[in-house]
C-alpha positions as CSV (number, residue, x, y, z in Angstrom):
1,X,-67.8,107.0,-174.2
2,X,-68.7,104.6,-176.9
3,X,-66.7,102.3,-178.8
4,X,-66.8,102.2,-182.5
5,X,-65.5,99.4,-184.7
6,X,-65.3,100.0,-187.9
7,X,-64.4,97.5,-190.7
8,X,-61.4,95.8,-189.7
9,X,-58.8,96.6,-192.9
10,X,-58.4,92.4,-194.0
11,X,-61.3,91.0,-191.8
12,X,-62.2,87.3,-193.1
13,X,-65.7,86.1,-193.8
14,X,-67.8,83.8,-191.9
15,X,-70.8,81.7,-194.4
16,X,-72.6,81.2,-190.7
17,X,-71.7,77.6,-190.6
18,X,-68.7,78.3,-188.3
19,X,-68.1,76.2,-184.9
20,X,-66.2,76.0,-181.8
21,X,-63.4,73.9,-183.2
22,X,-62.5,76.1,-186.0
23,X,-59.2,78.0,-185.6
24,X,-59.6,81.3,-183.9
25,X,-59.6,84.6,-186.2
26,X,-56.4,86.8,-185.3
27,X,-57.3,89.9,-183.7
28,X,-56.8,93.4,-186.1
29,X,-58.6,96.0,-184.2
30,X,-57.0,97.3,-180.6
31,X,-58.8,98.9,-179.0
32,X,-56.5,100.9,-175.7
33,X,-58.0,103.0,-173.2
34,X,-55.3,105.9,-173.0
35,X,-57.4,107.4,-170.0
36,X,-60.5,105.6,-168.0
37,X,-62.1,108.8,-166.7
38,X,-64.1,111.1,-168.8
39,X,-65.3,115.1,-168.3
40,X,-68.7,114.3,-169.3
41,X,-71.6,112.3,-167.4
42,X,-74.0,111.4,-170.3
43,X,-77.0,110.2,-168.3
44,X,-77.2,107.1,-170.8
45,X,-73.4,105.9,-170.3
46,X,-73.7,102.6,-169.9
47,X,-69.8,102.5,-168.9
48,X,-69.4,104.6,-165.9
49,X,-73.4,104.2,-164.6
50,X,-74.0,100.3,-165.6
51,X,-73.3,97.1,-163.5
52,X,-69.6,97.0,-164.1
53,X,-67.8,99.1,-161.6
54,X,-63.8,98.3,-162.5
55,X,-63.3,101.0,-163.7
56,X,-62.7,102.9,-160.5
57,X,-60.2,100.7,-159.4
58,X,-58.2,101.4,-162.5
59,X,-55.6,104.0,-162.8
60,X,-56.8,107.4,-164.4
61,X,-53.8,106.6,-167.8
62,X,-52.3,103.8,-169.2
63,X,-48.5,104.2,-167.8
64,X,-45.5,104.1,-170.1
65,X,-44.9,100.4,-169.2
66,X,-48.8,99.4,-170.1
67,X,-48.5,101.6,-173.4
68,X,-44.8,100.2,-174.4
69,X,-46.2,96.6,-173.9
70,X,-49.0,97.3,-175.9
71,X,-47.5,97.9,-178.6
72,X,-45.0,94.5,-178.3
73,X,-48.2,92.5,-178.0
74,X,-49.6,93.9,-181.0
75,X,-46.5,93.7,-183.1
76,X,-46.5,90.4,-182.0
77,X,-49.9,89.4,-183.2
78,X,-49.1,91.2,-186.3
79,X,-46.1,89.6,-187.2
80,X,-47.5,85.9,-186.3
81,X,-50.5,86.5,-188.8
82,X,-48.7,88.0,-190.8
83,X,-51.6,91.0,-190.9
84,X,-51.4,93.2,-194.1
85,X,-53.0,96.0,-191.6
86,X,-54.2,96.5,-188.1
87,X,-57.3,99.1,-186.9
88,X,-55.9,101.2,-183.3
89,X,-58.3,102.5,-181.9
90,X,-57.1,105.2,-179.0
91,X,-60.3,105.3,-176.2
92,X,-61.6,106.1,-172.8
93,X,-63.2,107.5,-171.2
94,X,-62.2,110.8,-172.4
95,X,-58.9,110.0,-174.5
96,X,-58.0,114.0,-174.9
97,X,-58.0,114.6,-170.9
98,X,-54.1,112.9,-171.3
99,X,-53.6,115.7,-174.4
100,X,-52.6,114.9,-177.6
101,X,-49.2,114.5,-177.7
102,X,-49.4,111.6,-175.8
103,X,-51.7,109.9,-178.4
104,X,-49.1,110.6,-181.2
105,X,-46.2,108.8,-179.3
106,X,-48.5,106.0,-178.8
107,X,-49.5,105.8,-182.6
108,X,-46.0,105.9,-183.3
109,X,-45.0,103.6,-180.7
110,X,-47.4,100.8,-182.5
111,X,-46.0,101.7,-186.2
112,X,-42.7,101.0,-185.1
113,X,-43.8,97.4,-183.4
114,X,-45.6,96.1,-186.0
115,X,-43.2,93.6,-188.8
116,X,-42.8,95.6,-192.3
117,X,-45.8,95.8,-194.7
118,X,-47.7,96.0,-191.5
119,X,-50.5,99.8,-191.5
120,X,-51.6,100.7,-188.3
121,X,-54.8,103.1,-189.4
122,X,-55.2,105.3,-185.6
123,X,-58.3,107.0,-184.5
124,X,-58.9,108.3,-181.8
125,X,-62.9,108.6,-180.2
126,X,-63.1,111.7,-178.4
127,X,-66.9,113.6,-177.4
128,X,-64.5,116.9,-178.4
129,X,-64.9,118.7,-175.7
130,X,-61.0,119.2,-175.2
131,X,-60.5,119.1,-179.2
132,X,-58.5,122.3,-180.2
133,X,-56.7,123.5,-183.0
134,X,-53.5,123.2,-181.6
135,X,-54.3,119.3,-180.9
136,X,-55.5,118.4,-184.3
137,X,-52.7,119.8,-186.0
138,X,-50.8,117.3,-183.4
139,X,-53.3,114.5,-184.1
140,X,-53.1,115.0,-187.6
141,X,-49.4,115.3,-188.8
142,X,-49.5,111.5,-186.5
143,X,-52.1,110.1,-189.0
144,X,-54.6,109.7,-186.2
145,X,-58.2,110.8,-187.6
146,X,-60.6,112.0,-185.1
147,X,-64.3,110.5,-184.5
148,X,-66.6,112.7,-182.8
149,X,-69.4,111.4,-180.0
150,X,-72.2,113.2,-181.0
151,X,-75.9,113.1,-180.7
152,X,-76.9,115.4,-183.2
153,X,-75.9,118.8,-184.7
154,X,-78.9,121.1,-182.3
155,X,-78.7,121.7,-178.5
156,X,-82.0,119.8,-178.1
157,X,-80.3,116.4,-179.3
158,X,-77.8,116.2,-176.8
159,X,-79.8,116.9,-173.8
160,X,-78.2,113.6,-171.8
161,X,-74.7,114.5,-172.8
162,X,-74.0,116.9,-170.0
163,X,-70.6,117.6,-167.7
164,X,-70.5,116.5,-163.9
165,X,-72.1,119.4,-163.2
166,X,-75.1,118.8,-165.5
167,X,-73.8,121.8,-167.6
168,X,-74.7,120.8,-171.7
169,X,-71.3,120.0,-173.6
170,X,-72.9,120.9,-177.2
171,X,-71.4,124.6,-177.9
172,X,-67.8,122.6,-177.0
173,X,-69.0,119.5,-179.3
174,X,-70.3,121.7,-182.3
175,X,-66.9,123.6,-182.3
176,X,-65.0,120.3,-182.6
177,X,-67.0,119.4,-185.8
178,X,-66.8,122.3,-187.2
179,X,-62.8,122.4,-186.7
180,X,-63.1,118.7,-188.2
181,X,-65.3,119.9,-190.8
182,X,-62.7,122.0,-191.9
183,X,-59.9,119.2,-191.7
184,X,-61.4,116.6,-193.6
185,X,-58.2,114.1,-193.6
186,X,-58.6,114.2,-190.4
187,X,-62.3,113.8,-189.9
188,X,-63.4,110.1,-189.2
189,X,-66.8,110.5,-188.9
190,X,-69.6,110.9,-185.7
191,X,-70.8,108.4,-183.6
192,X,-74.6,109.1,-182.2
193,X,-76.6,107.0,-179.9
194,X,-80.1,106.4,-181.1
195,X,-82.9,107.7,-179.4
196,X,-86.2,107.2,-180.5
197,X,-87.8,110.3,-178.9
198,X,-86.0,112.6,-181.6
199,X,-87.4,113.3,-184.8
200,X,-84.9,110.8,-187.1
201,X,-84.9,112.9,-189.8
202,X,-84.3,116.3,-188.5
203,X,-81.5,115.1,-186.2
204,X,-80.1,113.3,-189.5
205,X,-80.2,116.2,-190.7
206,X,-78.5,118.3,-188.5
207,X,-75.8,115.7,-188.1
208,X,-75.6,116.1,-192.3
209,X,-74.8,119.7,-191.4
210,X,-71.6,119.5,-189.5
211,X,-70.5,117.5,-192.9
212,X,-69.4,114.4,-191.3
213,X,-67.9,111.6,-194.1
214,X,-69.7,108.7,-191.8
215,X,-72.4,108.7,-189.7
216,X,-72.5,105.4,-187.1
217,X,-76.0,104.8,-185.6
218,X,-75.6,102.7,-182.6
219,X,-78.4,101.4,-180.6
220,X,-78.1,102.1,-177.0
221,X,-76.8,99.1,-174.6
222,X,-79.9,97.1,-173.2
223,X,-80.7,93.4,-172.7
224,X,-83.5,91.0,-172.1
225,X,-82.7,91.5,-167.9
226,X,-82.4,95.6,-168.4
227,X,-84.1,96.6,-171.4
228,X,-83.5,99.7,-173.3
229,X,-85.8,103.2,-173.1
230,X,-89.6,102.2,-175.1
231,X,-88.7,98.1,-175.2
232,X,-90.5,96.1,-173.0
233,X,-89.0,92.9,-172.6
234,X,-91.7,91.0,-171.8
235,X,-93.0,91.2,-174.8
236,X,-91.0,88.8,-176.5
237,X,-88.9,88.6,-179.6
238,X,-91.5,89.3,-182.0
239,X,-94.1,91.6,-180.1
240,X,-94.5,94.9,-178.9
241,X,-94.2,98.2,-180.9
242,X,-90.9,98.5,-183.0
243,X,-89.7,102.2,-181.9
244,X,-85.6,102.1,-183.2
245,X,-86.7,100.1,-186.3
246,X,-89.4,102.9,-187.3
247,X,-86.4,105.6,-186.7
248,X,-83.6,103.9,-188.3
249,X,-86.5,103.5,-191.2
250,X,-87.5,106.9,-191.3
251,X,-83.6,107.8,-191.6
252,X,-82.4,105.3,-194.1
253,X,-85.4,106.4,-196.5
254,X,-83.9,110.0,-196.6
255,X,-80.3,108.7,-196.9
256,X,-81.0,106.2,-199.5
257,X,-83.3,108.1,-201.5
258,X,-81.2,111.1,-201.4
259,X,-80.2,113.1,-204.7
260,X,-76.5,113.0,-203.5
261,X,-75.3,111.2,-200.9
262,X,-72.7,112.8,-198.8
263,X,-71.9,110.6,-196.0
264,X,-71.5,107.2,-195.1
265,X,-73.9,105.3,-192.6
266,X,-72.0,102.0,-191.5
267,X,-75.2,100.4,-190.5
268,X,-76.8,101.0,-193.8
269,X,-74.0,100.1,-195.7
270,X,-73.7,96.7,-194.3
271,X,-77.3,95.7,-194.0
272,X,-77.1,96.3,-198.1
273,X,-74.1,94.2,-198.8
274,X,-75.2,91.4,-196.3
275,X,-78.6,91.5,-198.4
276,X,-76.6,90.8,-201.5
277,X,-74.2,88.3,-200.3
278,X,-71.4,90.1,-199.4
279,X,-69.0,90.3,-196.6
280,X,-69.4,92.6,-193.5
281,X,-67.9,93.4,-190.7
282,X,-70.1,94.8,-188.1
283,X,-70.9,94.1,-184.7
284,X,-73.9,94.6,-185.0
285,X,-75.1,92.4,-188.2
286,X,-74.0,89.7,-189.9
287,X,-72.3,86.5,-188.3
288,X,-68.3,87.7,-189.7
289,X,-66.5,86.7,-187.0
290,X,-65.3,89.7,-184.1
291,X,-61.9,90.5,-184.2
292,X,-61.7,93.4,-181.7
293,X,-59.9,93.4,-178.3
294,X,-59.3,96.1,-175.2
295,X,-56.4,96.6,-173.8
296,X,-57.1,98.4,-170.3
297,X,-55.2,101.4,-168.3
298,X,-54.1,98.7,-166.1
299,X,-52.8,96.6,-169.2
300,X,-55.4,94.1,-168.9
301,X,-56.8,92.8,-171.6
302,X,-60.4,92.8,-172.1
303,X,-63.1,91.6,-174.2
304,X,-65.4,94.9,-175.6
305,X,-67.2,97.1,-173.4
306,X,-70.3,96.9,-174.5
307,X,-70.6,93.4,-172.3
308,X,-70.1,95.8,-169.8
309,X,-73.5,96.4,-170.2
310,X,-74.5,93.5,-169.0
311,X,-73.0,92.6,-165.4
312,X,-69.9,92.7,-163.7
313,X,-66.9,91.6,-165.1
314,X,-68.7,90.8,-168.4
315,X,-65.6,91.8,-170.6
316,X,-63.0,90.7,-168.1
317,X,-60.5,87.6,-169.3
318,X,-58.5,87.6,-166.5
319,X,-55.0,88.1,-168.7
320,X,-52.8,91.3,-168.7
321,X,-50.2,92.5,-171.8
322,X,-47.4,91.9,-169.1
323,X,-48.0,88.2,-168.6
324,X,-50.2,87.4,-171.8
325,X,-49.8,87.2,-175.7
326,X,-53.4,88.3,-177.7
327,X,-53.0,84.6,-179.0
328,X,-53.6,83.7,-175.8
329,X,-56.7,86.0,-175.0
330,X,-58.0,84.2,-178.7
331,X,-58.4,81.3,-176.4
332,X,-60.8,82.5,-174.1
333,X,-64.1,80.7,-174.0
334,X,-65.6,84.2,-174.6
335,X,-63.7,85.6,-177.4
336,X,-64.2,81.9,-178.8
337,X,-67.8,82.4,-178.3
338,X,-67.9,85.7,-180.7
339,X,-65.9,84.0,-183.2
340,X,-68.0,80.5,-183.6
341,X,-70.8,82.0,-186.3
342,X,-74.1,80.8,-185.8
343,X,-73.5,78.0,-183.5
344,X,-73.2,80.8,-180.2
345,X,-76.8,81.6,-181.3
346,X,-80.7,81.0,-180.1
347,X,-81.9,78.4,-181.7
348,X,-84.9,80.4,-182.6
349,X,-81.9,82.5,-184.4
350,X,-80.5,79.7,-186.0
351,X,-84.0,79.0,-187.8
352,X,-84.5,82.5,-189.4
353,X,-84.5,83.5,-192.3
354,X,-82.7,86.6,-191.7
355,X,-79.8,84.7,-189.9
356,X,-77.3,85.4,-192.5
357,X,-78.0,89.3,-192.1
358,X,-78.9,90.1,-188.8
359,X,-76.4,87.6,-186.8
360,X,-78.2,87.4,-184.2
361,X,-77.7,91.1,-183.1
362,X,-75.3,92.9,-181.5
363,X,-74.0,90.1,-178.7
364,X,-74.3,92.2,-175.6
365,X,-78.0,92.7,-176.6
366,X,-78.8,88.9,-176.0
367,X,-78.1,88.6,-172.8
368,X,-80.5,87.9,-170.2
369,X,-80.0,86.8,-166.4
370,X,-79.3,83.5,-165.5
371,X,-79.5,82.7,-168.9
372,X,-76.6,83.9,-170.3
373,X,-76.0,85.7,-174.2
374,X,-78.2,82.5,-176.2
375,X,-80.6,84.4,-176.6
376,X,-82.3,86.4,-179.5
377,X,-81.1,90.2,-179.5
378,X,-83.5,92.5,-177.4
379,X,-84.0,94.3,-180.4
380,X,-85.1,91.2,-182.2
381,X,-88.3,92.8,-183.9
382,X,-86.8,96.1,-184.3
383,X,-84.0,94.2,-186.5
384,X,-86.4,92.2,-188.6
385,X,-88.4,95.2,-189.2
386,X,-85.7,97.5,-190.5
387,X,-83.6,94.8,-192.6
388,X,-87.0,94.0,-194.4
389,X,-87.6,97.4,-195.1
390,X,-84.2,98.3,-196.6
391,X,-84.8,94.8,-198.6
392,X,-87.8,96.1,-200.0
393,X,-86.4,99.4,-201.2
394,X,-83.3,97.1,-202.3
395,X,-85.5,95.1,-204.4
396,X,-87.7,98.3,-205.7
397,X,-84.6,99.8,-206.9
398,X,-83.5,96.7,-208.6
399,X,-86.5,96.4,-210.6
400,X,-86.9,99.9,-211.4
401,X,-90.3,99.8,-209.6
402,X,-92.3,103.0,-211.4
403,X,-92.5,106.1,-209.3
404,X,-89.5,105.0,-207.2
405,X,-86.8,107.6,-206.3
406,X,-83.5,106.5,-207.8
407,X,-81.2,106.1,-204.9
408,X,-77.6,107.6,-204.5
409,X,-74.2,105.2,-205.3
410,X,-73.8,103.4,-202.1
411,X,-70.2,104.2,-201.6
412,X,-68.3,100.7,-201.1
413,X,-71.1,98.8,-202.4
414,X,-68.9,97.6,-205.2
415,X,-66.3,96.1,-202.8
């Protein structure tokens, strides 16, 4: 299972020129693993078949001491930044193997922590396998809206998200976003992992299909030391073919160029508003400072687990909701490190011209051995390719350019 961090309701804006000695930006997403085993086996999962093993010495579900604490600590950090809203995002693993009712005491839990004024927006990131009727209803009347892990809407897209058994999981999946489909107050959106070996636009639109309101392309979890499928790292940040920029590419063409646009695509959106000068909050573009944090089945308190990804104990911080306030886990030399804008990149980074868009990439992608996350992003070129082509189109549509397809409204692009 893959996180997903959406704009943070509130999130400040970094100009790129932050440092170390600024003050720290207050957590307002929370992100709690409810259960840390999952039904599925996706042959990509960095999580359960990457370098960091803690996982198995964690208990299967967050106990009622780790969930009540939880929710102090957050109503704590709430109420000492005096946050107009918070972002909960309920996790595994497989959240649903602990059943829904569960989910809605712990969204409710959190509302009732949190000072006065204070919205708690729940999701809860699920690969829908367990989704039934019976637990959206529950879900629902909670105000927790469902996103759905999903590699595309056909059979042949999700041919690495397979049970333990290396049984395929897609007739479950498609029933989930069909049920979804028909609950759209309910219906967050679909997370899918790119893979350049599909054809983007047919899986695009497949996924448009299932009538998702948002569509988040994540790249999959690879560094400099284990590079992802088609990258080889030795060639550098600016050599070697380009295979996830051509995709994403190929997709945004159809999505921006579209009659009517009917979904949302996160990534798109806020490589377009970082192009004109706007704020974003994404972790993977842009240099807005990260405001997300994990709260483990344990109770300890993590950084994201996309470091995961990179080695062993990556993500730890060594403090627990029992002993520690999230103030205190802003004080962490990684956390500060996510938070301190341009000055935690390459310098090669630092001289770009793209800086102020791409942020150096997503920060797990930099890493390499022995050399730590100051480094450009794995998918350096891949990111300089696609963020010049959606300039291009920007610009074309600005102008008018003759013979160019008048794009769709962007929704939020006015924000």
């Amino acid at each position: 299972m893959r996180a997903t961090t959406p704009s943070a309701p509130g999130h400040g804006h970094r100009d790129g020129s932050g440092g170390a000695g600024e003050a720290p930006y207050p957590f307002r997403q929370f992100i709690l693993k409810t259960h840390s085993r999952c039904n599925l086996a996706c042959r990509y999962c960095y999580l359960y078949e990457g370098p960091d093993t803690s996982w198995r010495a964690r208990p299967a579900t967050a106990s009622p001491e780790v969930r009540a604490h939880t929710a102090r600590r957050i109503g704590e950090h709430a109420a000492a930044h005096a946050l107009p809203a918070v972002s909960l995002v309920l996790h595994g693993g497989e959240p649903l193997l602990g059943g829904a009712g569960p989910l809605a005491a712990l969204a409710e839990q959190v509302r009732a922590a949190v000072p006065a004024g204070c919205e708690v927006h729940v999701t809860v990131q699920t690969n829908g396998t367990l989704l039934s009727e019976a637990a959206l209803r529950t879900l629902g009347a909670a105000g927790i809206r469902v996103g759905l892990s999903l590699d595309g809407g056909r059979a042949a897209h999700n041919r690495q998200r397979v049970d333990h058994a290396g049984r395929p999981s897609f007739r479950a999946a498609r029933g989930a976003a069909r049920l979804l489909a028909a609950h759209p107050d309910a219906y967050a959106g679909i997370l899918t992992v790119v893979d350049p070996l599909t054809d983007p636009v047919e899986l695009y639109t497949s996924l448009l299909a299932l009538g998702p309101p948002a569509l988040d392309l994540l790249l999959p979890h690879g560094n400099w030391s284990s590079p992802p499928p088609g990258i080889d790292a030795a060639r550098g940040p600016d050599g070697g073919p380009t295979p996830y920029a051509d995709w994403l590419c190929a997709v945004f063409d159809a999505w921006w160029q579209a009659p009517r646009r009917t979904t949302r695509i996160r990534l798109f959106e806020e490589c377009l508003a970082l192009l004109l000068g706007r704020p974003a909050a994404t972790e993977s573009l842009g240099l807005d400072p990260f405001t997300a944090v994990v709260v483990e089945t344990d109770g300890a308190i993590e950084q994201v687990d996309s470091l995961k990804s990179a080695y062993e104990g990556a993500a730890a911080t060594g403090l627990d909701v029992f002993a520690h306030s999230f103030d205190t886990a802003l004080g962490h030399p990684g956390v500060r490190a996510r938070q301190s804008g341009a000055a935690a990149l390459a310098a090669e980074c630092r001289a770009c011209p793209l800086l102020t868009v791409c942020g150096g990439g997503h920060y797990a992608h930099r890493y390499r051995e022995g050399g730590g996350f100051t480094h450009p992003s794995v998918y350096c070129a891949d990111l300089k390719k696609f963020i010049r082509h959606v300039a291009v189109a920007l610009d074309r549509a600005a102008r008018g350019a003759p013979g160019e397809p008048r794009p769709a409204p962007v929704p939020g692009a006015s924000r």
